[in-house]
N, C-alpha and C positions, 0 to 999 in steps of 0.2 A: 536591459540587456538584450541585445538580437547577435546573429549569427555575424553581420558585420562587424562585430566587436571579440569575437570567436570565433573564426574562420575551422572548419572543419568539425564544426559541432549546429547542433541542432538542439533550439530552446524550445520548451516547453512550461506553458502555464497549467496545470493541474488545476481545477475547479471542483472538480469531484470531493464530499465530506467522507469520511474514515467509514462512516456506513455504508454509504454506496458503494466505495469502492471495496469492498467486503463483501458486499451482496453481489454486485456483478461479477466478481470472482467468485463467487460460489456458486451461481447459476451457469457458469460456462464450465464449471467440473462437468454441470451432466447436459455438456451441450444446450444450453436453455437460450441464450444468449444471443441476437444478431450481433453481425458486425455493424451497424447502426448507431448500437445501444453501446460499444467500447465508451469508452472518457481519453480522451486526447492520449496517457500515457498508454492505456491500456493497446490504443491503436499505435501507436509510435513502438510498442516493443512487439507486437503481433508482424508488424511490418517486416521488422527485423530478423524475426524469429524464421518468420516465413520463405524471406527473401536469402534465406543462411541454404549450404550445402544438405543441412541436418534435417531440413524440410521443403526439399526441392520436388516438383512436382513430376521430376522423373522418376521420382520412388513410387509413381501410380497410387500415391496414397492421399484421402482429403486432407485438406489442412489443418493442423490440430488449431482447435479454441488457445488463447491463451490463459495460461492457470499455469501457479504457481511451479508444477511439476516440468512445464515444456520450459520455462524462465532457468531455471536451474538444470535442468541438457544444455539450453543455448550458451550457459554461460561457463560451460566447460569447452568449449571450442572457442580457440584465441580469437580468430576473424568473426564472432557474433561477438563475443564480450567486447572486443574493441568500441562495436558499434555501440552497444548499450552503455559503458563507460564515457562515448561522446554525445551523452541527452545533456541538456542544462535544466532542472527541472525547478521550475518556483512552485513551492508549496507550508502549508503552514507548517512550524518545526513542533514535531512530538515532545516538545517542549515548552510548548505554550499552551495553557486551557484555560477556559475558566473557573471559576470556583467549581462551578458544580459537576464539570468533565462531562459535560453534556457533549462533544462529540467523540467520547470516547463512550458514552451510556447508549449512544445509537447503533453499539454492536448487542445491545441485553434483546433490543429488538428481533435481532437475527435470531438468535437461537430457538425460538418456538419454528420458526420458519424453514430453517434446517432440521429440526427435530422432525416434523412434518415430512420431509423431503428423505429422511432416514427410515419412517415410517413408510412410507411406499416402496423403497429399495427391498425393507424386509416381506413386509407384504407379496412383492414380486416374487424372492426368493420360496417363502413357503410354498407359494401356489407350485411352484416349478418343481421343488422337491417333493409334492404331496403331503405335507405335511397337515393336518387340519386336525387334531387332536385340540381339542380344547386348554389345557393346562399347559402344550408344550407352544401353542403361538401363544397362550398367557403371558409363559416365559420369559421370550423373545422381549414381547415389549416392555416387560416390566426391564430387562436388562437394560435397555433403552432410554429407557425415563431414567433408571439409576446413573446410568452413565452421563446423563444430559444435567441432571441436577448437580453432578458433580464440578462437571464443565463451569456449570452457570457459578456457582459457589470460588473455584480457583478464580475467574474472573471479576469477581468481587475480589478478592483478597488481591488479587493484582495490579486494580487499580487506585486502590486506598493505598497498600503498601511497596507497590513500584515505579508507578507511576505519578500520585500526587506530590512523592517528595522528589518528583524529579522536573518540576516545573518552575524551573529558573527564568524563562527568557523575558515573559510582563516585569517583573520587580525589577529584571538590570535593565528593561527599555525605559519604565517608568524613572528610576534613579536618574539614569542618564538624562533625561528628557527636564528633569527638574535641575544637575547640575550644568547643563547648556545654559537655561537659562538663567542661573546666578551669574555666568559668567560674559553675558552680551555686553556690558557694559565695559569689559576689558579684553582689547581687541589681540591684544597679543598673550590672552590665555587662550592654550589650545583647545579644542573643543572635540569630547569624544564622540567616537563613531557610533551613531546612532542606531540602536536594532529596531525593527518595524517595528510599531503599537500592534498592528493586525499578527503580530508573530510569521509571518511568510518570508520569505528566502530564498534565495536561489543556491540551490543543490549541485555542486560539482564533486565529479568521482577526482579522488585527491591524486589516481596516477595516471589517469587521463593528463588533470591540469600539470603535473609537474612535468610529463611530455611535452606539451604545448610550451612552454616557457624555455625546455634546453632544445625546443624545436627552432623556437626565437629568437633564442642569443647565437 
């Protein structure tokens, strides 16, 4: 798929795993982040975001990182969501894993990493408010550790129970890929539309496309 086949859209291939792009989003919460280090989407919606009324650089302000918070202001003004509604993105469908959801186990990674990073915020805070009593910065971080171990814990349970029974896409490529071939032999059985082995796809926003098409006829 390219842009010649989609006039007034712009594709993009996403290579970035479910981790990375988790972790780079979470290091540009606190400014960590070059613009270097985006992943193709990342910079394609920064682009947008930035080149929008809602972050123009007459408001004498730096340009905000992108993170989840600026994605959702842009996408309250019609003229940026339009744009963001015309990406074509190819990316593997959260509907595809392996047994072992090994790219959804390389967010368990992040959380000591963020925990860390939540560790410093409070640390800053105390110094600033004076705080240095022994038991009450105890406090603080045992709140911290309780809160993070609970984190860790819902996302165990969400990925055994929301997300493993929701992985259809291998088992109907697989079928499919097996009833093609029973049927080579007979030219005038139709043969189903085949979904990737690799589970990847290309992602269109559904009223974007359904514009393009009463734009057509």
């Amino acid at each position: 798929m390219t842009p010649w086949h989609w006039s007034g859209f712009n594709t993009i291939e996403e290579k970035a795993t479910v981790g990375e792009l988790s972790s780079k989003t979470g290091k540009n919460k606190v400014v960590s982040l070059d613009l270097e280090d985006y992943t193709p989407v990342m910079s394609a919606l920064h682009r947008i975001l930035t080149q929008s009324t809602l972050y123009s650089t007459q408001r004498k302000k730096p340009l905000p990182p992108f993170t989840y918070e600026y994605l959702k202001e842009g996408l309250r003004r019609s003229w940026t969501a339009e744009q963001i509604g015309h990406l074509l993105l190819k990316y593997e469908s959260e509907w595809y894993a392996d047994e072992a959801l090994s790219k959804w186990n390389e967010i368990d990674e992040l959380f000591e990493e963020e925990k860390q990073q939540q560790k410093d915020i409070i640390e800053k805070l105390l110094i600033e408010h004076n705080i240095t009593k022994p038991n009450e910065r105890e406090y603080a971080f045992e709140k911290l550790d309780e809160a993070h171990e609970n984190v860790k814990s819902n996302w165990q349970i969400e990925k055994e129970q929301r997300i493993k029974p929701s992985l259809w896409w291998k088992k109907v490529a697989e079928a499919q890929n097996t009833n093609n071939n029973q049927t080579d032999t007979n030219d005038n059985t139709p043969k189903l539309t085949n979904l990737s082995t690799d589970g990847k796809a290309w992602f269109i926003h559904p009223v974007a496309m359904m514009g393009y098409f009463v734009e057509k006829k």
